[in-house]
FIVEX-298812 format. One record per residue (C-alpha): residue number from 1; residue in one letter; x, y, z. Coordinates in steps of 0.001 Angstrom, whole numbers, padded with zeros to 6 digits. Example, Ala and Ser with C-alpha at 12.3 -4.5 7.8 and 13.67 -1.06 7.14 Angstrom:
2
<node><pos>1</pos><code>A</code><east>012300</east><north>-004500</north><up>007800</up></node>
<node><pos>2</pos><code>S</code><east>013670</east><north>-001060</north><up>007140</up></node>
// end
This chain:
261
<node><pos>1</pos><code>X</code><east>-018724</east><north>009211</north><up>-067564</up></node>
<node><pos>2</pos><code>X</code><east>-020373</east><north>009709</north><up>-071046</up></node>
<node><pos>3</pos><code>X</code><east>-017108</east><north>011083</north><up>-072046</up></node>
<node><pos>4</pos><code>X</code><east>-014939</east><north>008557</north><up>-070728</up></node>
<node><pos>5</pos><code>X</code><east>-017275</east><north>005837</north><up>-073038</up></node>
<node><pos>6</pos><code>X</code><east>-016752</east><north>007778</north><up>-075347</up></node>
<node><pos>7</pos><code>X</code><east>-013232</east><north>008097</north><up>-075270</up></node>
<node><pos>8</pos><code>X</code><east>-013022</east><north>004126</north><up>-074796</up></node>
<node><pos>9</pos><code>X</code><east>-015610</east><north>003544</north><up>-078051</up></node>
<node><pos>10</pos><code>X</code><east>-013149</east><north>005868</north><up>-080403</up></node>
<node><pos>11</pos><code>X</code><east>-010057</east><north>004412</north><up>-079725</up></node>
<node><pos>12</pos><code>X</code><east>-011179</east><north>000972</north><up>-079403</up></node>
<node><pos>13</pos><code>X</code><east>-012416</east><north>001703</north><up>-083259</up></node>
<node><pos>14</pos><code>X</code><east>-009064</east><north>002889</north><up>-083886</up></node>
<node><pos>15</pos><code>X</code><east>-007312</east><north>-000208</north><up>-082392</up></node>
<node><pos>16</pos><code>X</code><east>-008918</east><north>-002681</north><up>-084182</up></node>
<node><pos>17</pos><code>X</code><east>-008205</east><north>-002050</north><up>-087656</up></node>
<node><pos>18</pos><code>X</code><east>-009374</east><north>-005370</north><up>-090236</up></node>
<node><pos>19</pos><code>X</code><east>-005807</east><north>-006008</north><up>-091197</up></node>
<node><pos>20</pos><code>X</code><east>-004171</east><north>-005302</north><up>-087757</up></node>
<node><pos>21</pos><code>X</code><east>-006658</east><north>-007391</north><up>-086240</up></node>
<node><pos>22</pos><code>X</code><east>-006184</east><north>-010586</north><up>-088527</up></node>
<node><pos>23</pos><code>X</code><east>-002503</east><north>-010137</north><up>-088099</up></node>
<node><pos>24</pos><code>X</code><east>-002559</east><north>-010185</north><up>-084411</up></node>
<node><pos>25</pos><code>X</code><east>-005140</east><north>-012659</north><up>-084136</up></node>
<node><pos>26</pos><code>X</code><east>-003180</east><north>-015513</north><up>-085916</up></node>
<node><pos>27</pos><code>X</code><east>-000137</east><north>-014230</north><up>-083549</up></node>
<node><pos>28</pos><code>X</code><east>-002493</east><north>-015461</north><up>-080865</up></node>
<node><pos>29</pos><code>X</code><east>-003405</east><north>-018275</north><up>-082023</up></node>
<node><pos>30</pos><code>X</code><east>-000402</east><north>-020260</north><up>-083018</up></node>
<node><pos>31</pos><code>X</code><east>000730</east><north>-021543</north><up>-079510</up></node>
<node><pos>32</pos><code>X</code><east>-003134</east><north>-023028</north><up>-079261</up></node>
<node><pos>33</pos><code>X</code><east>-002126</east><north>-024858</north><up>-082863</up></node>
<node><pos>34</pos><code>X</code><east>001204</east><north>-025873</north><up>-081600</up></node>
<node><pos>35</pos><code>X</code><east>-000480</east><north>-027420</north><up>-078605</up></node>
<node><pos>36</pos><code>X</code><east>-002525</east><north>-029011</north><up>-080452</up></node>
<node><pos>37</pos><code>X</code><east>-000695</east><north>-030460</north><up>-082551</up></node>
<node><pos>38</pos><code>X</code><east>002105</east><north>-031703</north><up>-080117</up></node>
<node><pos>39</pos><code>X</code><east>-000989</east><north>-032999</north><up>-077891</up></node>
<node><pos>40</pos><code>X</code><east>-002812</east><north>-035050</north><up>-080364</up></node>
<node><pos>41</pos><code>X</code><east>000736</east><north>-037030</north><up>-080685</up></node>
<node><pos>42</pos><code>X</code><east>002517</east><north>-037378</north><up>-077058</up></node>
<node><pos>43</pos><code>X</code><east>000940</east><north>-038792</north><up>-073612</up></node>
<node><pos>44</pos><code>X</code><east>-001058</east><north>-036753</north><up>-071371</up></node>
<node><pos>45</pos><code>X</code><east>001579</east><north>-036371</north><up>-068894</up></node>
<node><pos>46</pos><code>X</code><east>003741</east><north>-035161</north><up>-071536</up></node>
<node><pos>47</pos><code>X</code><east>001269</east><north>-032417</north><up>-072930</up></node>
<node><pos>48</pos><code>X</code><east>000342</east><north>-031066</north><up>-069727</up></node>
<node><pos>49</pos><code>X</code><east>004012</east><north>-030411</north><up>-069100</up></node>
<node><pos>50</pos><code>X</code><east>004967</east><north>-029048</north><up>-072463</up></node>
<node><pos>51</pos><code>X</code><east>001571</east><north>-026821</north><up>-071736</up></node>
<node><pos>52</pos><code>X</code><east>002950</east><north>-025548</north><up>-067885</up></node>
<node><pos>53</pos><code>X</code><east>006943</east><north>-025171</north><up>-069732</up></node>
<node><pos>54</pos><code>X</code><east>006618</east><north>-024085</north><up>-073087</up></node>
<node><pos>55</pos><code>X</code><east>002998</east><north>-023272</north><up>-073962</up></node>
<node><pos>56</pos><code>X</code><east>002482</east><north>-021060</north><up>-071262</up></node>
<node><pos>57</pos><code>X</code><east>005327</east><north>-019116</north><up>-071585</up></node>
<node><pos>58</pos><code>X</code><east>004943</east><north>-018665</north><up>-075280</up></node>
<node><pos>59</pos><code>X</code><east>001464</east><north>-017209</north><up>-074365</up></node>
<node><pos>60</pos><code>X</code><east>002118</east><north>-014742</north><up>-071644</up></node>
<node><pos>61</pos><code>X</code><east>005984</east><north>-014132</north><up>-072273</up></node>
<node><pos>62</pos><code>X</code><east>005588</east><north>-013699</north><up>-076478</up></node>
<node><pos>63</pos><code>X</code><east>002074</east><north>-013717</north><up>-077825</up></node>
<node><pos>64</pos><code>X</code><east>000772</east><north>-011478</north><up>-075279</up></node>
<node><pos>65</pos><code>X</code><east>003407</east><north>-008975</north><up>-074836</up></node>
<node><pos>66</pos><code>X</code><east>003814</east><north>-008551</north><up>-078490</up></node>
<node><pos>67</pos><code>X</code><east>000222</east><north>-008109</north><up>-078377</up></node>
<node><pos>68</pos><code>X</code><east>000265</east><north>-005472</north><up>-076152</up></node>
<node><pos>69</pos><code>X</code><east>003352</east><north>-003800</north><up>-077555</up></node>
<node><pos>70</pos><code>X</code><east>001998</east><north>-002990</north><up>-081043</up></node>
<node><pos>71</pos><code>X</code><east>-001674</east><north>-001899</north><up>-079584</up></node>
<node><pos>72</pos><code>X</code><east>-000425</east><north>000025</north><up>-076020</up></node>
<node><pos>73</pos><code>X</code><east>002333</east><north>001984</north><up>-078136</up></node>
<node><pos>74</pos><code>X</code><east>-000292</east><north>002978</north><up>-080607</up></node>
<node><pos>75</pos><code>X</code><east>-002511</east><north>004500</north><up>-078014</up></node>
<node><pos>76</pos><code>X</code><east>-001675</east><north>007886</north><up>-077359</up></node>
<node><pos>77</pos><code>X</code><east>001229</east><north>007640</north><up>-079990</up></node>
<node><pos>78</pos><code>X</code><east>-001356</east><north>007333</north><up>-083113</up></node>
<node><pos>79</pos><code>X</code><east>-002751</east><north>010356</north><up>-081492</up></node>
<node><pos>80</pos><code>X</code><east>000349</east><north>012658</north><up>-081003</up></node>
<node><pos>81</pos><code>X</code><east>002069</east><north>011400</north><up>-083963</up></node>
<node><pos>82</pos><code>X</code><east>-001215</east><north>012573</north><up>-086036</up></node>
<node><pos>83</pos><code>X</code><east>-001671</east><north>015347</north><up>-084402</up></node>
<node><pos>84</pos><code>X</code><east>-005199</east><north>014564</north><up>-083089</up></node>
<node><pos>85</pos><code>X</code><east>-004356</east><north>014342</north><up>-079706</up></node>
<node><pos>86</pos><code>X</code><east>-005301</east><north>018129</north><up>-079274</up></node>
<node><pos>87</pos><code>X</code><east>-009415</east><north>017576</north><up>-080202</up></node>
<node><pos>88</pos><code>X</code><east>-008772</east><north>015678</north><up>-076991</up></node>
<node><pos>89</pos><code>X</code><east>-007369</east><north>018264</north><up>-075300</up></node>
<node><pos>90</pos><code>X</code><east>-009055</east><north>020873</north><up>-076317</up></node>
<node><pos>91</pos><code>X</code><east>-012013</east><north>019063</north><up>-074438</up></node>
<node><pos>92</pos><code>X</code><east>-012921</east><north>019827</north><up>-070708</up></node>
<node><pos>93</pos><code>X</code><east>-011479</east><north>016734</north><up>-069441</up></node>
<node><pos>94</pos><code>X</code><east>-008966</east><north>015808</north><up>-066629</up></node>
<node><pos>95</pos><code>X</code><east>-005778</east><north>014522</north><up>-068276</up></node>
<node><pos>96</pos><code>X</code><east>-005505</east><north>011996</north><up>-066444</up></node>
<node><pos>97</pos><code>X</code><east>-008960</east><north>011183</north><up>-067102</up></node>
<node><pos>98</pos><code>X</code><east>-007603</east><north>010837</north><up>-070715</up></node>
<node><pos>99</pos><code>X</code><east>-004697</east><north>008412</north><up>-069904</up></node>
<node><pos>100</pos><code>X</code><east>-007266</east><north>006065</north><up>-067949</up></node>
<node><pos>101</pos><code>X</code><east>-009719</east><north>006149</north><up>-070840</up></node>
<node><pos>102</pos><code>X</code><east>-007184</east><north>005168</north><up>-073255</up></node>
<node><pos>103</pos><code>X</code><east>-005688</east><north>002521</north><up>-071060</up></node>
<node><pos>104</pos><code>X</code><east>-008984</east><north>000781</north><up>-070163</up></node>
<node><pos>105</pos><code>X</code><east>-009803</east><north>000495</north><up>-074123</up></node>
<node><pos>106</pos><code>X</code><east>-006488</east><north>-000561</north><up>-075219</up></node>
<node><pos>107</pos><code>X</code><east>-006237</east><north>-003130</north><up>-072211</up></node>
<node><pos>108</pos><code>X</code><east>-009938</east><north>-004723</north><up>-073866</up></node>
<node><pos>109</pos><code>X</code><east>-008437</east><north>-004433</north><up>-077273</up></node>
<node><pos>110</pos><code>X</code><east>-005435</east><north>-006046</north><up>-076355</up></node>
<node><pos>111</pos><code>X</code><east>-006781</east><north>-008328</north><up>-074294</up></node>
<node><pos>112</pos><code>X</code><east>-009301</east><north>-009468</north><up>-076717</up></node>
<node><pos>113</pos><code>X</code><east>-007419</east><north>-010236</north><up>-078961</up></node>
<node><pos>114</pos><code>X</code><east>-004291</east><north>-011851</north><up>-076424</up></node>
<node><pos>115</pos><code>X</code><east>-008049</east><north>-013520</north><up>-074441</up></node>
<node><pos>116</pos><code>X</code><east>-008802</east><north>-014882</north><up>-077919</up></node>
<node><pos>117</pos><code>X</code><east>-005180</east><north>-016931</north><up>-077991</up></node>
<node><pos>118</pos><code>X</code><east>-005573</east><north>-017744</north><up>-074382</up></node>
<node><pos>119</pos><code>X</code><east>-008700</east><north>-019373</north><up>-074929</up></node>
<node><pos>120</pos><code>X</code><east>-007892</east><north>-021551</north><up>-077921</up></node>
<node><pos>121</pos><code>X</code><east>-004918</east><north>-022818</north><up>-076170</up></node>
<node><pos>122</pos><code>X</code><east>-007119</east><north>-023455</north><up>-073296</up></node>
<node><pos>123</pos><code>X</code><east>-009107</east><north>-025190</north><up>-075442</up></node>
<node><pos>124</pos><code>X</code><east>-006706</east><north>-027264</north><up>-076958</up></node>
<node><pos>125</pos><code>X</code><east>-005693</east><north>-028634</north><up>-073895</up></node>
<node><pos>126</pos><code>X</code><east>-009101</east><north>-029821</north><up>-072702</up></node>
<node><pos>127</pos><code>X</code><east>-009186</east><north>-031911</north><up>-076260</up></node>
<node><pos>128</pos><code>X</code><east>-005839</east><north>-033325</north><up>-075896</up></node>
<node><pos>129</pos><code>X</code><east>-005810</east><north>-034121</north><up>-072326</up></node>
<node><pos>130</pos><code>X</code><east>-009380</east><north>-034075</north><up>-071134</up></node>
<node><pos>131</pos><code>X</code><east>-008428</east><north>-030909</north><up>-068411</up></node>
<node><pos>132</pos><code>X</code><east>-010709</east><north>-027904</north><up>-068754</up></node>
<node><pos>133</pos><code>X</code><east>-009469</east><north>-026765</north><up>-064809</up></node>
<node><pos>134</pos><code>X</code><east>-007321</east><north>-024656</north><up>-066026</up></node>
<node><pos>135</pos><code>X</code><east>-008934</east><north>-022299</north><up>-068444</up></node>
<node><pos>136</pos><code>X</code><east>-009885</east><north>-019896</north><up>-065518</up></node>
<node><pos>137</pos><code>X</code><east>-006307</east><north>-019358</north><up>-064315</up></node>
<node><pos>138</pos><code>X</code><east>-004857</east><north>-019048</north><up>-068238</up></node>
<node><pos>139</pos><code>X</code><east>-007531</east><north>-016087</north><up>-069041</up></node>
<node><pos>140</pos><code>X</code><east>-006625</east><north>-014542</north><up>-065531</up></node>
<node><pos>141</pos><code>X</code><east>-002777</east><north>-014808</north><up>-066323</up></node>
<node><pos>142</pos><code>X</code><east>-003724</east><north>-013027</north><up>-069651</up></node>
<node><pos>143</pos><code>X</code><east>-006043</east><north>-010552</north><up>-068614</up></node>
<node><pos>144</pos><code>X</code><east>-002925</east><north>-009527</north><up>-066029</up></node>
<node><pos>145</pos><code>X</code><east>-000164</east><north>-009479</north><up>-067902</up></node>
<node><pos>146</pos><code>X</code><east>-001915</east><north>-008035</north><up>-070727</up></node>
<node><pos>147</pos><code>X</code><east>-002685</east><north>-004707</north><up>-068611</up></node>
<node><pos>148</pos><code>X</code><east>001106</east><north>-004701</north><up>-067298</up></node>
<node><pos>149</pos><code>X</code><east>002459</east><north>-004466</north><up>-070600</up></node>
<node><pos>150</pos><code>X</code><east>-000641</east><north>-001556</north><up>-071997</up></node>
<node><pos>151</pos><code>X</code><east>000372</east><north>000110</north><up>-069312</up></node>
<node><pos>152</pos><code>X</code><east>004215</east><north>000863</north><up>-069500</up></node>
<node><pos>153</pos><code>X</code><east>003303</east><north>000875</north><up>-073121</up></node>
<node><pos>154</pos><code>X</code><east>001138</east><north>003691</north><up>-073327</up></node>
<node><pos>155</pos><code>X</code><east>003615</east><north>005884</north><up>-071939</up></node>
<node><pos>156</pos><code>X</code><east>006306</east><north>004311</north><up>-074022</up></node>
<node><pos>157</pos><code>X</code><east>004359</east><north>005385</north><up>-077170</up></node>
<node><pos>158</pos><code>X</code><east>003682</east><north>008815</north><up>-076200</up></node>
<node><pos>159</pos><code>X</code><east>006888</east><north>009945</north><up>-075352</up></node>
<node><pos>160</pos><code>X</code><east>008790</east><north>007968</north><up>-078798</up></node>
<node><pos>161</pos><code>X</code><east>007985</east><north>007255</north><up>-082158</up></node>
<node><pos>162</pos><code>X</code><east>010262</east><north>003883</north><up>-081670</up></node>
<node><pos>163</pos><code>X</code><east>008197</east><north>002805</north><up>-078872</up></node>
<node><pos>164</pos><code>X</code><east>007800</east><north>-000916</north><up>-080587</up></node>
<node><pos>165</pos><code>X</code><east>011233</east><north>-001161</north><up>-081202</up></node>
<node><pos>166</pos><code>X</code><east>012039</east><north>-000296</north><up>-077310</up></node>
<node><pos>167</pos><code>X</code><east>009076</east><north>-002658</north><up>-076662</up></node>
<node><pos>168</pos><code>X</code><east>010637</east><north>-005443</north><up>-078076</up></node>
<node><pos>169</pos><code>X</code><east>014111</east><north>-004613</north><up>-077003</up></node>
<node><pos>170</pos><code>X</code><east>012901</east><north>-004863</north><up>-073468</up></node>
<node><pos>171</pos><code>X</code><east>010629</east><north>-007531</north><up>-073902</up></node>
<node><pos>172</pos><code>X</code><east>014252</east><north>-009509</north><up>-075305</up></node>
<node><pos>173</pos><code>X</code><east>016510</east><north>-008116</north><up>-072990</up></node>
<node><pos>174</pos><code>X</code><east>015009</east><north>-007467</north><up>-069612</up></node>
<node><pos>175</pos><code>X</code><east>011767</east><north>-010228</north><up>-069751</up></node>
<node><pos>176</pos><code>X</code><east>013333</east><north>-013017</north><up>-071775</up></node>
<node><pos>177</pos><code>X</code><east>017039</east><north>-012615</north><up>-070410</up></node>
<node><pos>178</pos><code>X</code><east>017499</east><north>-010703</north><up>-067385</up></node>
<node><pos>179</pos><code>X</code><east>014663</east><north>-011738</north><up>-065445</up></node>
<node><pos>180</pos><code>X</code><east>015129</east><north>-015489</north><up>-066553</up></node>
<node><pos>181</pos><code>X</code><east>018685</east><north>-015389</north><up>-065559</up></node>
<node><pos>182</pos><code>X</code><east>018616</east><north>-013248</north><up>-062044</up></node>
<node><pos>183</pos><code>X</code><east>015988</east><north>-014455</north><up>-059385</up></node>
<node><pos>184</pos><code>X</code><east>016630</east><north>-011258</north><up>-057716</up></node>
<node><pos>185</pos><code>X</code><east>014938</east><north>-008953</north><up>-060469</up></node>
<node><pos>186</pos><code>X</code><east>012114</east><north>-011834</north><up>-061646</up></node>
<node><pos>187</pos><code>X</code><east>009348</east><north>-010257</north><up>-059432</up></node>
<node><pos>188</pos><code>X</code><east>009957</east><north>-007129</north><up>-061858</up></node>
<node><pos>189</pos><code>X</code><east>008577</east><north>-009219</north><up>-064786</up></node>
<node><pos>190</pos><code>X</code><east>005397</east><north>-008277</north><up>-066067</up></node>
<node><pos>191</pos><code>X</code><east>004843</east><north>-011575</north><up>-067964</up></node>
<node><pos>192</pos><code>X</code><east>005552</east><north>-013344</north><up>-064975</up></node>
<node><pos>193</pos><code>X</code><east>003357</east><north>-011342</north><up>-062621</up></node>
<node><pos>194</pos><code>X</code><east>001026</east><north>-013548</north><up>-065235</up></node>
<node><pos>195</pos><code>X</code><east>002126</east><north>-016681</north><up>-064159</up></node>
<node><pos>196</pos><code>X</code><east>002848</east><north>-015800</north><up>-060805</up></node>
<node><pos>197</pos><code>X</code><east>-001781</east><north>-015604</north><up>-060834</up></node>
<node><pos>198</pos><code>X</code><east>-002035</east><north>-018427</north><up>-062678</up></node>
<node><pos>199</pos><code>X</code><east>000330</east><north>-020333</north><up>-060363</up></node>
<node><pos>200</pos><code>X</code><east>-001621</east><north>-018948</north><up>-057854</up></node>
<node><pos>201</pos><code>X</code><east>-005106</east><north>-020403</north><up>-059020</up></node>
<node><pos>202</pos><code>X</code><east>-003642</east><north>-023986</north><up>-060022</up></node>
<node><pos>203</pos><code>X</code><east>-001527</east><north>-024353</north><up>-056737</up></node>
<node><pos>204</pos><code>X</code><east>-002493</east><north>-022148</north><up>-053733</up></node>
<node><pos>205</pos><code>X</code><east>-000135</east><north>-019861</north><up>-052243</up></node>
<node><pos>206</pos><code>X</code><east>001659</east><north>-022582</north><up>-050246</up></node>
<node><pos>207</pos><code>X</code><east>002863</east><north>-024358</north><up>-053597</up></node>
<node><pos>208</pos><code>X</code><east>-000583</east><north>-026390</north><up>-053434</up></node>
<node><pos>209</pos><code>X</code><east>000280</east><north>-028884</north><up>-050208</up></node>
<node><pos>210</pos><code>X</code><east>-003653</east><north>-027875</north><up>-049254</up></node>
<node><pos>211</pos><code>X</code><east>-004762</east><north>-029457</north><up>-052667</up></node>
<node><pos>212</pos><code>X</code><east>-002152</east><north>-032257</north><up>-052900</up></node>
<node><pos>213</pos><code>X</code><east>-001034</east><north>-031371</north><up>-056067</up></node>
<node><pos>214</pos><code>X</code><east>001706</east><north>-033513</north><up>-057742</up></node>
<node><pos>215</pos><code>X</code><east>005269</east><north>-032929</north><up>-057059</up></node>
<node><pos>216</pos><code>X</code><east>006046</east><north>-032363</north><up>-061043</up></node>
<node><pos>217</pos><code>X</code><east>003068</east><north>-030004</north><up>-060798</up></node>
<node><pos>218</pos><code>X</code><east>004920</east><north>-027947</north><up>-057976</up></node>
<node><pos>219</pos><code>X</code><east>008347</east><north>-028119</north><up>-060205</up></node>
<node><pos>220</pos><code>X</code><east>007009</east><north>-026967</north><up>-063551</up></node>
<node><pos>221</pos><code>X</code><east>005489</east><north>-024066</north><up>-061660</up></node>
<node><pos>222</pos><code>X</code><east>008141</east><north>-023366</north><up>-059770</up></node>
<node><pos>223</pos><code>X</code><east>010567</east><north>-022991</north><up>-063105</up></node>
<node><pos>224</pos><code>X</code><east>007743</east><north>-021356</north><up>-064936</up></node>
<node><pos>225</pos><code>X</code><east>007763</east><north>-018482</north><up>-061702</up></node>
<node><pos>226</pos><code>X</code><east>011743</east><north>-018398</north><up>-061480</up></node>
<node><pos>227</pos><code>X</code><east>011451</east><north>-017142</north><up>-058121</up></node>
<node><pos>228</pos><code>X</code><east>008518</east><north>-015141</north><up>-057731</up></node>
<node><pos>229</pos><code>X</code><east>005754</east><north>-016514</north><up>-055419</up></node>
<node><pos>230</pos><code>X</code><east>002122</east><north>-017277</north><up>-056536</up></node>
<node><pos>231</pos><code>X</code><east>-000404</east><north>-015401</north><up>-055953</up></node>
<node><pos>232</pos><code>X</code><east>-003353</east><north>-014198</north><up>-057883</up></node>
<node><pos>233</pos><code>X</code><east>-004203</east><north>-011070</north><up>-055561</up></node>
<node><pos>234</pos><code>X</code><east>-000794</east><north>-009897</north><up>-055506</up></node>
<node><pos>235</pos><code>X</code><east>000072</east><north>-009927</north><up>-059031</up></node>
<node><pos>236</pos><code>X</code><east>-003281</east><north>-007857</north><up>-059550</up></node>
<node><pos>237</pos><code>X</code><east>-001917</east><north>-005080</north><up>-057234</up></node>
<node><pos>238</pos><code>X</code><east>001280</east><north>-004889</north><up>-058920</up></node>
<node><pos>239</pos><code>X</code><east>-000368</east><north>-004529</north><up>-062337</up></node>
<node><pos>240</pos><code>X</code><east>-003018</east><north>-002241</north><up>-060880</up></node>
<node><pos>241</pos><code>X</code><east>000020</east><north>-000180</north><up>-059086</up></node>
<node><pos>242</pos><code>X</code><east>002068</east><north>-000172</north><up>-062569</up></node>
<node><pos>243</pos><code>X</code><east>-001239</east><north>001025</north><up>-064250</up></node>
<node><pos>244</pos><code>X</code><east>-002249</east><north>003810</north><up>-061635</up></node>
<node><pos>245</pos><code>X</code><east>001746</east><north>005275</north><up>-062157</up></node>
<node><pos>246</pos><code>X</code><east>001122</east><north>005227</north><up>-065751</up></node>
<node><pos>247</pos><code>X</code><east>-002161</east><north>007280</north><up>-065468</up></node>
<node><pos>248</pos><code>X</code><east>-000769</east><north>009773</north><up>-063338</up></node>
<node><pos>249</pos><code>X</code><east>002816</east><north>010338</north><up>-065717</up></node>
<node><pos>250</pos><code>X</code><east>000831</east><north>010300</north><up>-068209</up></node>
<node><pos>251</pos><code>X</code><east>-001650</east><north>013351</north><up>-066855</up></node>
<node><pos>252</pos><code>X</code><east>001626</east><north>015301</north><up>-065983</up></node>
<node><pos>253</pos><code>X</code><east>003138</east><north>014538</north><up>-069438</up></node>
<node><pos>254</pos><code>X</code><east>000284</east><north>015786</north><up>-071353</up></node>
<node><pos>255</pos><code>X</code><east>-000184</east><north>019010</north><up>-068775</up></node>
<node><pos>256</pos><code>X</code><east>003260</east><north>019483</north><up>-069596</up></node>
<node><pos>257</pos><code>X</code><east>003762</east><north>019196</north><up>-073191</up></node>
<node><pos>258</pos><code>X</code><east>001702</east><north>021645</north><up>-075381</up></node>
<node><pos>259</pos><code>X</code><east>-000702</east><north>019497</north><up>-076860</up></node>
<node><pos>260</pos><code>X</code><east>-002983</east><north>022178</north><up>-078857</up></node>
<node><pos>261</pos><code>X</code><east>-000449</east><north>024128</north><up>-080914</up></node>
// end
């Protein structure tokens, strides 16, 4: 366990560099200034919507993916590409012991810094409409997606130098175009594994007819999802199943590739 802290404290160090950290930060933070600003000038009705259709899916389809792009590819990549991955392995440690350490602490990096964007946004909804209900589901949606996108990351970066290049090609292609356009494939969206909790939270499993939520409510969700049912506890499994297949590639890819010459 001490070494698995351990692992988490160095690369969590490593993560969060000053200027990558400001960067990413203001990333975060711009839907939470759009939302403000768009709030402060329209209707209630009219920000909450714009929140549920366009905020939303700028946080957990853009912000947070990018987010987790740049610090999951960086993971084990830094490491290999520096050649520093071998004081790791050079250590009496389970690989895949190594995999899970460096997912867990670039999952809090990530997430702290996607959480911080989240929040503000959640924020600037309770000021503009008076709502602070939904702060609980936005962070959730975050947290979630957020570990998706580490995950398939990590092993992106180890295996390529280009992994943010073939980040953002499939967060383009297959997130923003494929999964948008095809109901068929949607549930295969990380992002909207995201929603598909937050939905979950605001609405119920049954499209909120237990909490007698508003019909508009039900609609914006329902586009937000394309497809893919709410749920909260089944969106966690998926992530957790994505992030369990990433540990275990991971502990075969670094068994199989000599990591110490």
């Amino acid at each position: 366990m001490t070494r698995f802290l351990a692992i988490i404290r160095v690369t969590l160090l490593q993560l969060i560099g000053r200027r990558r950290s400001i960067g990413l930060l203001v990333l975060a933070a711009v839907p939470a200034v759009i939302l403000l600003l768009v709030g402060l000038n329209e209707a209630d009705r009219e920000t909450e919507e714009f929140f549920r259709r366009g905020i939303l899916p700028l946080i957990l389809g853009v912000t947070v993916p990018i987010i987790a792009i740049i610090l999951g590819s960086g993971s084990l990549g830094d490491e290999r590409t520096h050649k520093t991955i071998s004081y790791l392995a050079l250590r009496p440690i389970r690989r895949e012991v190594i995999a899970a350490a460096k997912l867990s602490a670039t999952w809090l990096a990530s997430f702290l810094v996607a959480g911080s964007g989240a929040f503000l946004a959640a924020i600037a909804l309770g000021i503009t409409v008076g709502s602070w209900d939904e702060m609980f589901a936005i962070m959730v949606a975050t947290a979630i997606s957020t570990l998706g996108f580490v995950a398939v990351m990590q092993v992106v970066g180890y295996l390529t130098d280009r992994a943010v290049v073939i980040g953002l090609g499939y967060l383009l292609i297959w997130e923003g175009i494929v999964t948008g356009a095809a109901s068929a494939v949607a549930t295969t969206s990380i992002w909207r594994m995201g929603a598909s909790a937050y939905a979950g939270i605001i609405a119920g499993d049954h499209w909120g007819s237990a909490l007698g939520l508003e019909a508009r409510v039900v609609a914006d969700l329902e586009d937000l999802l394309a497809g893919v049912l709410p749920g909260a506890w089944g969106a966690l499994f998926k992530v957790l199943g994505i992030s369990a297949v990433s540990i275990v590639a991971l502990g075969y890819l670094m068994r199989d590739r000599d990591l110490v010459s």
